[in-house]
SEKOLNU-801461 format. One line per 4 residues: number of its first residue (from 0); for each residue x, y, z of C-alpha. Coordinates in Angstrom, 1 decimal. Example, Ala and Ser with C-alpha at 12.3 -4.5 7.8 and 13.67 -1.06 7.14 Angstrom:
0 = 12.3 -4.5 7.8 ~ 13.7 -1.1 7.1
END
This chain:
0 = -98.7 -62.1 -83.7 ~ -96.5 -59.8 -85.8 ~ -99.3 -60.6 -88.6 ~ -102.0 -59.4 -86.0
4 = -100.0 -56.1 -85.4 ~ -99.3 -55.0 -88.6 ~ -103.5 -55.4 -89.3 ~ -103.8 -53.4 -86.7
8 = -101.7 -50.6 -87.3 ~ -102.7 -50.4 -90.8 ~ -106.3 -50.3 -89.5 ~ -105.3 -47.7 -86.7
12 = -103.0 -45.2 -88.1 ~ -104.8 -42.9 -90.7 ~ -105.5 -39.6 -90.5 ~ -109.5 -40.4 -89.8
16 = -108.4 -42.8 -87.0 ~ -106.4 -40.7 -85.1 ~ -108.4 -37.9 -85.8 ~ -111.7 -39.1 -84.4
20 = -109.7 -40.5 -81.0 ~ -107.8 -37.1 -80.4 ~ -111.4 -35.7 -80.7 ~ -113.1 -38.1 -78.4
24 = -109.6 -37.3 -75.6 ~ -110.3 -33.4 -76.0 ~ -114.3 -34.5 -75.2 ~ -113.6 -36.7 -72.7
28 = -111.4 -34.4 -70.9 ~ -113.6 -31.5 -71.1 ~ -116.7 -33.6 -69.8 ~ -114.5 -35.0 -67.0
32 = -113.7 -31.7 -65.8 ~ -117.3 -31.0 -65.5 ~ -119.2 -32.2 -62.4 ~ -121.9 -34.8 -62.6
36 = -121.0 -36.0 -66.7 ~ -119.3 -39.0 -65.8 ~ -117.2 -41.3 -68.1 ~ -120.5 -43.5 -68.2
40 = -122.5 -40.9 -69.4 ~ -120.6 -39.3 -71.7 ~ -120.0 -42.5 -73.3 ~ -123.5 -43.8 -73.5
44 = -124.5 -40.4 -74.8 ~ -122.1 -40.8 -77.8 ~ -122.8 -44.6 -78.5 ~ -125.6 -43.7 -80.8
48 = -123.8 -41.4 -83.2 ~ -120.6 -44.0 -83.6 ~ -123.0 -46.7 -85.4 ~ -122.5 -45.3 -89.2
52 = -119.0 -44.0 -88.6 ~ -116.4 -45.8 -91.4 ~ -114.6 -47.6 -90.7 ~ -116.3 -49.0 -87.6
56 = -113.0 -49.3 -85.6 ~ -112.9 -45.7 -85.9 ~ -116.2 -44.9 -83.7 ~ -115.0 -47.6 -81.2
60 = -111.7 -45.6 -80.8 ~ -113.7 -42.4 -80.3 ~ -115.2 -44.1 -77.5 ~ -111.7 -45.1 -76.1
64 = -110.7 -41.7 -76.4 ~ -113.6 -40.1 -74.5 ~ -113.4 -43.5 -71.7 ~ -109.5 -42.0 -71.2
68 = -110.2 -38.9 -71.4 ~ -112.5 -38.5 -68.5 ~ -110.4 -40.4 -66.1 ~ -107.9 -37.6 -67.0
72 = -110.1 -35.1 -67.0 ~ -111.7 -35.6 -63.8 ~ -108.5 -34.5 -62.1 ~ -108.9 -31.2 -63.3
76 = -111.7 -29.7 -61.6 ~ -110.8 -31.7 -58.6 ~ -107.6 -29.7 -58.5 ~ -108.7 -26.4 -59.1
80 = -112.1 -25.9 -57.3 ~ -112.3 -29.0 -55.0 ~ -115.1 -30.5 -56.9 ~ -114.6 -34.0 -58.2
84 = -115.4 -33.9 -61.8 ~ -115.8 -38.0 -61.9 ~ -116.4 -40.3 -58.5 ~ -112.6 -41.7 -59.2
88 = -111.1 -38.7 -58.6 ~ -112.7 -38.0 -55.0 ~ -109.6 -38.9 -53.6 ~ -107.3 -36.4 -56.0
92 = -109.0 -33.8 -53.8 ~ -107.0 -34.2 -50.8 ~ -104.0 -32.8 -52.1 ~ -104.4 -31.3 -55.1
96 = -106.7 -28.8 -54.0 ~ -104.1 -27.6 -51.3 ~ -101.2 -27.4 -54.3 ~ -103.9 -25.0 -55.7
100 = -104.6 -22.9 -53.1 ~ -100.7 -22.0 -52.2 ~ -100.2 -21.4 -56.3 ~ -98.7 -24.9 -57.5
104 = -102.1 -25.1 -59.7 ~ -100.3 -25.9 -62.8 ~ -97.6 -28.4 -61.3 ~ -100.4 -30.4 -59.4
108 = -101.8 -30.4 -63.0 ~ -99.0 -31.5 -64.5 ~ -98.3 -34.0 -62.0 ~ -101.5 -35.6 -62.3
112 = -100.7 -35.9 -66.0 ~ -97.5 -37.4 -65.6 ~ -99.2 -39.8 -62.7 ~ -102.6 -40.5 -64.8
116 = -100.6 -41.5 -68.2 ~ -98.3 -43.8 -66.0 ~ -101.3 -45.8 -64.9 ~ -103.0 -46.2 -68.1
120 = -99.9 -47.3 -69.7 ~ -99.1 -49.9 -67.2 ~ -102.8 -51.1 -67.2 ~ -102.8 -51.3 -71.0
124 = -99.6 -53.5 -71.3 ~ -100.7 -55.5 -68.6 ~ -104.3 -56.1 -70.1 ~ -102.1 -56.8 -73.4
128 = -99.4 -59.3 -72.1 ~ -101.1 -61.5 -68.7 ~ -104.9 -60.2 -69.1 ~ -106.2 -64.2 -68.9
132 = -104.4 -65.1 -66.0 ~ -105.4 -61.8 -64.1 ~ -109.1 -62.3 -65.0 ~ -108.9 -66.1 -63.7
136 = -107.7 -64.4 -60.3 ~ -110.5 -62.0 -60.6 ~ -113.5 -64.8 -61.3 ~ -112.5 -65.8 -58.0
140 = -114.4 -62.8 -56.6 ~ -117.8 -64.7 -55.7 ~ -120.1 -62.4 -52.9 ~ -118.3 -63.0 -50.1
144 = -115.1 -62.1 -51.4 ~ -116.3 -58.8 -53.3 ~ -117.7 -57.7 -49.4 ~ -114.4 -58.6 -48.3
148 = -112.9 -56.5 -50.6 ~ -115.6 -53.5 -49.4 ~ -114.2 -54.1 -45.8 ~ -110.9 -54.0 -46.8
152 = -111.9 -50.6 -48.5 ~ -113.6 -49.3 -45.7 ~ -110.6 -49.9 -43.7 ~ -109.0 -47.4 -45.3
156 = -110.7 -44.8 -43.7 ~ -108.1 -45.2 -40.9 ~ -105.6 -43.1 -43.5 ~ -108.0 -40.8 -45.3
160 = -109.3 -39.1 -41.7 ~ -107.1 -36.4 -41.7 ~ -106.5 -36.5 -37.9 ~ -108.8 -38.1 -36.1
164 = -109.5 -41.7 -36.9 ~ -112.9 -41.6 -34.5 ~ -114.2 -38.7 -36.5 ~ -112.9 -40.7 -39.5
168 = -115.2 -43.6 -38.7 ~ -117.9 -41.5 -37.6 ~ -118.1 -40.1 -40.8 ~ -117.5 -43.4 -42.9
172 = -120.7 -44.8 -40.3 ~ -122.9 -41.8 -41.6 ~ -121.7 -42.4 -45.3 ~ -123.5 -45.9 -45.0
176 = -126.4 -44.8 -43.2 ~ -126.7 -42.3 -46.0 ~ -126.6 -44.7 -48.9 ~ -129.0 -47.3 -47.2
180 = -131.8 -44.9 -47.9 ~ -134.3 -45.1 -50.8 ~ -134.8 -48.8 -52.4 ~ -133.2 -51.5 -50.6
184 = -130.6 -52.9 -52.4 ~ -131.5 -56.7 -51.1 ~ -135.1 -56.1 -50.3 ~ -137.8 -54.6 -52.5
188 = -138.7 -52.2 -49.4 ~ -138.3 -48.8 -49.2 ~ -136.2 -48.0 -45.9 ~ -134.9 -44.1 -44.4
192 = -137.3 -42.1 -46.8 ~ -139.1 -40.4 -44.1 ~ -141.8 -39.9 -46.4 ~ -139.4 -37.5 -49.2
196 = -141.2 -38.0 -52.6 ~ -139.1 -40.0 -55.4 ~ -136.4 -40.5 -53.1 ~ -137.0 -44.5 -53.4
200 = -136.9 -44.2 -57.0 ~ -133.2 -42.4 -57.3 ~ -132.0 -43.2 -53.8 ~ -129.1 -41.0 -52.3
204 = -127.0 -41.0 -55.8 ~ -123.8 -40.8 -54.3 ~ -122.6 -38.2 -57.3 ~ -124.8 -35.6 -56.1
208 = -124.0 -35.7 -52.4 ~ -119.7 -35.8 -53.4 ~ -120.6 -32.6 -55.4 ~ -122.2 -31.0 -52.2
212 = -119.9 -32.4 -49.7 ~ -116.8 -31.3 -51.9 ~ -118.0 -27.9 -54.0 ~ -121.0 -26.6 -52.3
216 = -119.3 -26.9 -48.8 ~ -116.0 -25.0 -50.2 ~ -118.3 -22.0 -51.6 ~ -120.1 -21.8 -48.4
220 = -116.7 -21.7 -46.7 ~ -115.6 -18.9 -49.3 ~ -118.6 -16.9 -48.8 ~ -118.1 -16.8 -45.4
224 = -114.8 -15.7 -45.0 ~ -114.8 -14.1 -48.2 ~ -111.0 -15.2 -49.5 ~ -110.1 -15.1 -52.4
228 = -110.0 -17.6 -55.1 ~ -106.6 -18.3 -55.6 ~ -103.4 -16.7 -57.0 ~ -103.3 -13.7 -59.3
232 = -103.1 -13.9 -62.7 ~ -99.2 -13.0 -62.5 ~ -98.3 -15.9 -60.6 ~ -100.4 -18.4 -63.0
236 = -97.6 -20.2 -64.2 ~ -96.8 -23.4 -66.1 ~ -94.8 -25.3 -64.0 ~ -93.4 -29.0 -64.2
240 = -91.9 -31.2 -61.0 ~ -88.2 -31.4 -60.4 ~ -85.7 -33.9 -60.4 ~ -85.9 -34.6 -57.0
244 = -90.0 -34.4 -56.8 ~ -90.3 -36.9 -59.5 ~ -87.5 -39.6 -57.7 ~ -90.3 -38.6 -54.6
248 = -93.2 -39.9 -56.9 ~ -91.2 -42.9 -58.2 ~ -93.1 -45.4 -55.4 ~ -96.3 -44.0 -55.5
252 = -96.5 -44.7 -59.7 ~ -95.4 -48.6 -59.1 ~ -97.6 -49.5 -56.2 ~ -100.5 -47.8 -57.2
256 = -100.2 -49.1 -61.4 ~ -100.3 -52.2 -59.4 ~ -103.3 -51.6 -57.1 ~ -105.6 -49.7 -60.0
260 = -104.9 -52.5 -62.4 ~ -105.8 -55.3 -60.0 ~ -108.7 -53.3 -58.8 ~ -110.4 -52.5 -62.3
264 = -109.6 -56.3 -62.7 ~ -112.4 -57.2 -60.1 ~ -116.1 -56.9 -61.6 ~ -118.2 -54.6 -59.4
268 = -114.9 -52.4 -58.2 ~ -113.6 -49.0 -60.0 ~ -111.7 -46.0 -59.7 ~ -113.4 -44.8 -56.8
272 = -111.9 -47.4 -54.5 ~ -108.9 -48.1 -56.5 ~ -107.8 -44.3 -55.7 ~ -109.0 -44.7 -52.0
276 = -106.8 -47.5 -51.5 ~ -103.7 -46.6 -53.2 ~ -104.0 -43.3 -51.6 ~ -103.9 -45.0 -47.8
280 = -101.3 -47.4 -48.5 ~ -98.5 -44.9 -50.5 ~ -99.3 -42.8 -47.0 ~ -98.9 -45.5 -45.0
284 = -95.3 -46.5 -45.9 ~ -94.4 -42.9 -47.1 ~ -91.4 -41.1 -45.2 ~ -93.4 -37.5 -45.5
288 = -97.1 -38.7 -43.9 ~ -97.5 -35.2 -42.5 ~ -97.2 -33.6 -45.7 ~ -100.5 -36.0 -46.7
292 = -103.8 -33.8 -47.1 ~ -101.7 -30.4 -47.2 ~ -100.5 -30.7 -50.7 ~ -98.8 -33.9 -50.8
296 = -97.5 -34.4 -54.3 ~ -97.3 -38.5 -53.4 ~ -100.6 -38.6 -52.8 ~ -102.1 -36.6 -55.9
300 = -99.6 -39.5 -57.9 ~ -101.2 -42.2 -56.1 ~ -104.7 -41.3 -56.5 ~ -104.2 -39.8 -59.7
304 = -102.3 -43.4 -60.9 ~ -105.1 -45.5 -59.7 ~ -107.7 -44.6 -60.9 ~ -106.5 -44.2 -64.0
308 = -104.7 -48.0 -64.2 ~ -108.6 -48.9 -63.4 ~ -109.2 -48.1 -67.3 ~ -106.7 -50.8 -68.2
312 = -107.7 -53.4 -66.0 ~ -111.9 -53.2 -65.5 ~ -111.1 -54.2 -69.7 ~ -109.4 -57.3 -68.4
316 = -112.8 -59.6 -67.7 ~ -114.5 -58.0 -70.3 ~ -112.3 -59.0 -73.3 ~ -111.1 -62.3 -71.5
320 = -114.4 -63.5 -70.1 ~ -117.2 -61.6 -71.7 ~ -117.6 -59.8 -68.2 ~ -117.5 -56.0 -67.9
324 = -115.4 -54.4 -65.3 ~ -118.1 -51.4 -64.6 ~ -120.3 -49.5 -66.4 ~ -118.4 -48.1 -69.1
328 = -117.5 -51.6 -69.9 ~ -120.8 -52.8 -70.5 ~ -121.4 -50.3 -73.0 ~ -118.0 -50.3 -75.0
332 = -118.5 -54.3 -74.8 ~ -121.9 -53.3 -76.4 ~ -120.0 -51.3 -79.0 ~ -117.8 -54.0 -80.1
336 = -120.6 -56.3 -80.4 ~ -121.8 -54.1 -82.8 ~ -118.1 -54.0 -85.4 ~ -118.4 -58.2 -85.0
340 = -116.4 -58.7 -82.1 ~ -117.7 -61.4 -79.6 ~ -115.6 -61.1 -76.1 ~ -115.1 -63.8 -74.2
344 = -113.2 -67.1 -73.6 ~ -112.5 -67.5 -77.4 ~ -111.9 -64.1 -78.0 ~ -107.8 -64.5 -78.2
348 = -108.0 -67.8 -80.0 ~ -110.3 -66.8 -82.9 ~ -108.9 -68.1 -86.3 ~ -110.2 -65.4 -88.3
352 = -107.1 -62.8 -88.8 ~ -109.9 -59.9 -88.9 ~ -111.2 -60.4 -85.3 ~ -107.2 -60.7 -84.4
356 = -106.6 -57.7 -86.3 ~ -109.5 -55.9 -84.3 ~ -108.5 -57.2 -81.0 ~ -104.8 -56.0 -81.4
360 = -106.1 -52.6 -82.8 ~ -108.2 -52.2 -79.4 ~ -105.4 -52.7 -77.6 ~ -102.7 -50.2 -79.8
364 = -105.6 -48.3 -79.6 ~ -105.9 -48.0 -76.1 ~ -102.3 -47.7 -75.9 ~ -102.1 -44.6 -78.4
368 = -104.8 -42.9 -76.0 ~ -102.7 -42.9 -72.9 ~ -100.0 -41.5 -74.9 ~ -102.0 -39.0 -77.0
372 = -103.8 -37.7 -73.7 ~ -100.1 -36.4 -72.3 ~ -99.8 -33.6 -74.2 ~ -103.3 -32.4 -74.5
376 = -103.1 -32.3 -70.9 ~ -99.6 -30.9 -70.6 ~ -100.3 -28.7 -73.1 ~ -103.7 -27.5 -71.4
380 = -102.2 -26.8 -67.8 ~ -101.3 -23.5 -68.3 ~ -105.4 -22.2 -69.7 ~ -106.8 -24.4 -67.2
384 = -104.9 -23.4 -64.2 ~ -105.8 -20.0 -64.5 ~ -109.4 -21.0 -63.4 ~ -108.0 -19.9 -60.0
388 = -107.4 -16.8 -60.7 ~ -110.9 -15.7 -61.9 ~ -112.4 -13.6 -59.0 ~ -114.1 -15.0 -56.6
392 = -117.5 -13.3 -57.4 ~ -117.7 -14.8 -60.4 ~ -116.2 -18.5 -60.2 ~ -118.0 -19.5 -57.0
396 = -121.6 -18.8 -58.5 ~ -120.4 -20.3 -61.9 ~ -119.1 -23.6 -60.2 ~ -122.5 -24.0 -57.9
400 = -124.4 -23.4 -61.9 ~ -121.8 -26.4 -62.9 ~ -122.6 -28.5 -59.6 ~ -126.2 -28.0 -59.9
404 = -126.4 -28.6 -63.3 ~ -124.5 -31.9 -63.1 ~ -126.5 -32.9 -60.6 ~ -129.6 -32.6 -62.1
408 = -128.3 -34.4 -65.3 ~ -127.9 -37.8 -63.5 ~ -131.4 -38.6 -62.9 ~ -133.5 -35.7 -64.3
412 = -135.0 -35.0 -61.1 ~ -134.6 -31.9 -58.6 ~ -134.1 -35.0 -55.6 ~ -130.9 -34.8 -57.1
416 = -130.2 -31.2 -56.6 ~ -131.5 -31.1 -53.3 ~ -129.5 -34.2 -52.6 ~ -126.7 -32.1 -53.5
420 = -127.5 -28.5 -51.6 ~ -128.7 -30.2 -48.3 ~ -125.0 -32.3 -48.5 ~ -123.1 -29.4 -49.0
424 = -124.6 -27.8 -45.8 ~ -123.8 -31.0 -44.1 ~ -120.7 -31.1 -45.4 ~ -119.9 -27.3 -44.3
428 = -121.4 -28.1 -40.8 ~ -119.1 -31.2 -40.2 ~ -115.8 -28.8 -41.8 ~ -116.3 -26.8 -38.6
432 = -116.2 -29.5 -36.4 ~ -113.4 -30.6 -38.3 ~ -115.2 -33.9 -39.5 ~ -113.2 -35.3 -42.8
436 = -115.2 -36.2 -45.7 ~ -113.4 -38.9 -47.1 ~ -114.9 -41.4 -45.1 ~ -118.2 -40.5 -45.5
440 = -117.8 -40.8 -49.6 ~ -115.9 -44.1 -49.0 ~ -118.9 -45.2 -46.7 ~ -121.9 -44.1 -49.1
444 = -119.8 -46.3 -52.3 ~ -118.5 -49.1 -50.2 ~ -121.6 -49.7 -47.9 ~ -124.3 -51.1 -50.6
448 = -121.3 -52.7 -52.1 ~ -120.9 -54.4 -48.5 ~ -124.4 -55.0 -48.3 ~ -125.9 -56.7 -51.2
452 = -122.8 -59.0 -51.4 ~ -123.2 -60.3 -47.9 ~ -126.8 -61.2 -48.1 ~ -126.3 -63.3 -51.4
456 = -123.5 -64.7 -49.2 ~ -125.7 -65.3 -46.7 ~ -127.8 -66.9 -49.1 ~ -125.8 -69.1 -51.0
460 = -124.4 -70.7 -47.8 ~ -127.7 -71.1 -46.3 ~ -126.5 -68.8 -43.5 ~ -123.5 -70.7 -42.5
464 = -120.3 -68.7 -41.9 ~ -117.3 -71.4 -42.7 ~ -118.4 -72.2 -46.3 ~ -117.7 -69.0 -46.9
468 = -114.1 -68.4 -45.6 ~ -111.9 -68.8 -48.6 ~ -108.4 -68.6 -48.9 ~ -109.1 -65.1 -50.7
472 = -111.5 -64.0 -48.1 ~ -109.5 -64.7 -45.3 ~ -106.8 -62.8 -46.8 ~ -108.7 -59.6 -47.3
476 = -110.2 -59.5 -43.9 ~ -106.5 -60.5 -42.4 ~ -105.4 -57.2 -45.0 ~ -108.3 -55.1 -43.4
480 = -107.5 -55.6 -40.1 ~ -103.7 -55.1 -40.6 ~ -104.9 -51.7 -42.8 ~ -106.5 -50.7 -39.8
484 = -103.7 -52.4 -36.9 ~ -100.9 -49.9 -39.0 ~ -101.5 -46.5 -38.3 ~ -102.2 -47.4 -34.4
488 = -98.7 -49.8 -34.2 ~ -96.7 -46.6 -36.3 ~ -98.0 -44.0 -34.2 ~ -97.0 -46.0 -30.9
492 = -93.6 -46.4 -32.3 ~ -92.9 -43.2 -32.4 ~ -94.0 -42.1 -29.6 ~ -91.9 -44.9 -27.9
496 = -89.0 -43.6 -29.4 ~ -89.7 -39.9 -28.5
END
């Protein structure tokens, strides 16, 4: 083991090494922050030029970088103009865009940093020290478990509605509607196109309709009441939490390292609905629920944790079983296919001290990226919080360029940007009738997911409904309904004891 370390670090720790990760961080972050370049994109798009890079370990770590930094980076935009820059940080929104608006840009920045670097960290240790028996737990995840799991996340709408948990289902009911249409899933149908041109061919790409729902909704709220875009330039400050915020945030880090790592451990899941979950349950036993969706500095950390402890784990059944987490998985397990590693069962127990000494360096690499990312972030806070005091004249028409130009970028195809416009009238039609849109992302994700996995369900039990009742599937639908029970049990509580 120590033999396996030392290779590594001698592979790792050059100048060029390091050099080539910090640059793929700074890329990764800047991509993040832009809406529509996901961490899948970005990497795929830089796959190509890290074949002739010497030595190989070195393109694989720019990679790594780039896969971390757009996790982090996603945060950013999502914070300062309520635009998402990656799916897994839809749920940062909620209360880091309210620490924006009152002038706490920087410190929900910050906070995010301190959060996001927590999470990878505790993924990456885990993934080093108990990654085979995690992804034994997670091969458990057959069909019926994995739409289990998408009830259980669809439960969570219950404390992502922002009021009213009717509305909040209503929304979450229209967020599957939404995503049924185009190309069944199950069936090779077309279904809900109402006759739209190239709509079955790129469906209702749930990126484009987060980017209207979340930006274009918020400038058509700006234009109309014509408020400005945040705090002047003179109040633009760097500022870092306190003693006593950070004790507050102390929970939220350990239960949702916990939740993003386990999540990211289940093929098929991500950041998306790690942050979604983490963010109901740290409000569900916090002390300060009000505060939650007005700037709550508990949620930021437990979104913000999640789905960054998702980078961590989704590595788990990749390295251990030869099975990528998500997307960005299969091409990073691409890339090391390419340098001579072959993941899988044999992986760990590979005689040859070369393959040891890469396996370790992934993991010390990984490692090193979570730290290096802190203080490019912390560092950055300061320049990138000022975003909010650009007039608004000029930042609202430059973030609807950004929104449609990220939208167009994921399929190539003006659907996309319509996708995106007609949802961000939608989205500023249901803001008036105070209709969260939470739900409605967690319903266009979760409901294929919910989908597809019951109907091969369905069809490897022939129909029948008690072959398919697990231990683990039991426990998740037992979960669900409790996630849902909760908020209805805690609210009669009180009022009982008012």
């Amino acid at each position: 083991m120590h033999t396996d370390i030392a290779a590594a670090l001698e592979i790792l720790f050059s100048f060029k090494v390091i050099a080539f990760m910090v640059a793929g961080i700074v890329a990764g972050i800047l991509a993040g922050a832009l809406p529509g370049l996901t961490a899948t994109m970005s990497i795929a798009l830089l796959v190509p030029f890290t074949y002739r890079i010497d030595p190989p370990i070195a393109g694989l770590m720019i990679l790594l970088g780039v896969y971390v930094g757009t996790m982090h980076g996603g945060a950013i935009s999502a914070i300062l103009i309520r635009t998402p820059g990656t799916p897994a940080a839809a749920a940062t929104c909620f209360d880091g865009y309210p620490l924006a608006r009152r002038g706490e840009a920087a410190l929900a920045l910050n906070v995010s940093t301190i959060a996001s670097s927590v999470g990878g960290v505790f993924s990456v240790l885990v993934l080093w020290t108990v990654a085979a028996p995690i992804a034994s737990v997670a091969l458990k995840f057959g069909p019926f478990e994995m739409f289990c799991l998408a009830i259980f996340g669809l439960s969570v709408i219950s404390g992502v509605s922002e009021g009213s948990v009717v509305k909040g289902f209503i929304m979450g009911g229209l967020g599957m509607l939404f995503a049924a249409a185009g190309r069944s899933t199950v069936f090779d149908i077309d279904r809900l196109t109402f006759g739209i041109k190239d709509l079955p061919e790129s469906g209702l790409r749930y990126i484009p309709l987060m980017i209207g729902v979340f930006a274009i909704t918020e400038a058509l709220d700006r234009v109309e009441f014509r408020t400005v875009a945040g705090e002047s330039a003179a109040k633009v400050k760097n500022k870092f939490p306190t003693a006593a915020q950070i004790k507050q945030i102390l929970a939220p880090l350990g239960i949702s390292s916990v939740i993003g790592t386990v999540v990211g451990a289940i093929p098929g899941a991500g950041g998306d609905i790690a942050g979604f979950v983490a963010y109901d349950q740290t409000k569900k036993f916090s002390k300060h629920k009000e505060e939650f969706g007005n700037g709550s500095l508990e949620g930021l950390t437990a979104s913000e944790c999640a789905n960054n402890a998702v980078t961590g784990g989704a590595m788990i059944p990749m390295l251990t079983l030869g099975i990528p987490g998500d997307s960005v998985t299969a091409i990073l397990l691409g890339a090391m296919i390419i340098i001579g590693l072959r993941p899988g069962p044999t992986l760990f127990t590979d005689p040859d001290p070369a393959v040891r000494g890469l396996v370790a360096a992934i993991f010390i690499g990984l490692l090193t990226a979570n730290l290096l990312v802190f203080p490019i972030r912390i560092a950055g806070a300061p320049l990138f919080s000022r975003v909010i005091s650009v007039a608004p004249q000029l930042l609202w028409p430059l973030v609807v360029v950004f929104c449609i130009v990220g939208s167009f970028a994921m399929t190539g195809s003006m659907i996309s940007v319509y996708i995106m416009l007609v949802f961000g009238i939608f989205g500023y039609v249901m803001k008036k009738f105070h209709f969260p849109p939470g739900p409605l992302i967690l319903g266009v994700i979760l409901g294929p997911i919910a989908e597809s996995n019951l109907h091969r369900a369905l069809l490897i039990s022939k129909g029948e409904l008690l072959p398919m009742l697990s231990p683990l599937a039991v426990a998740l639908l037992l979960i669900s309904v409790l996630s849902v029970a909760l908020p209805f049990i805690q609210g009669m509580r009180r009022n009982s004891k008012n």
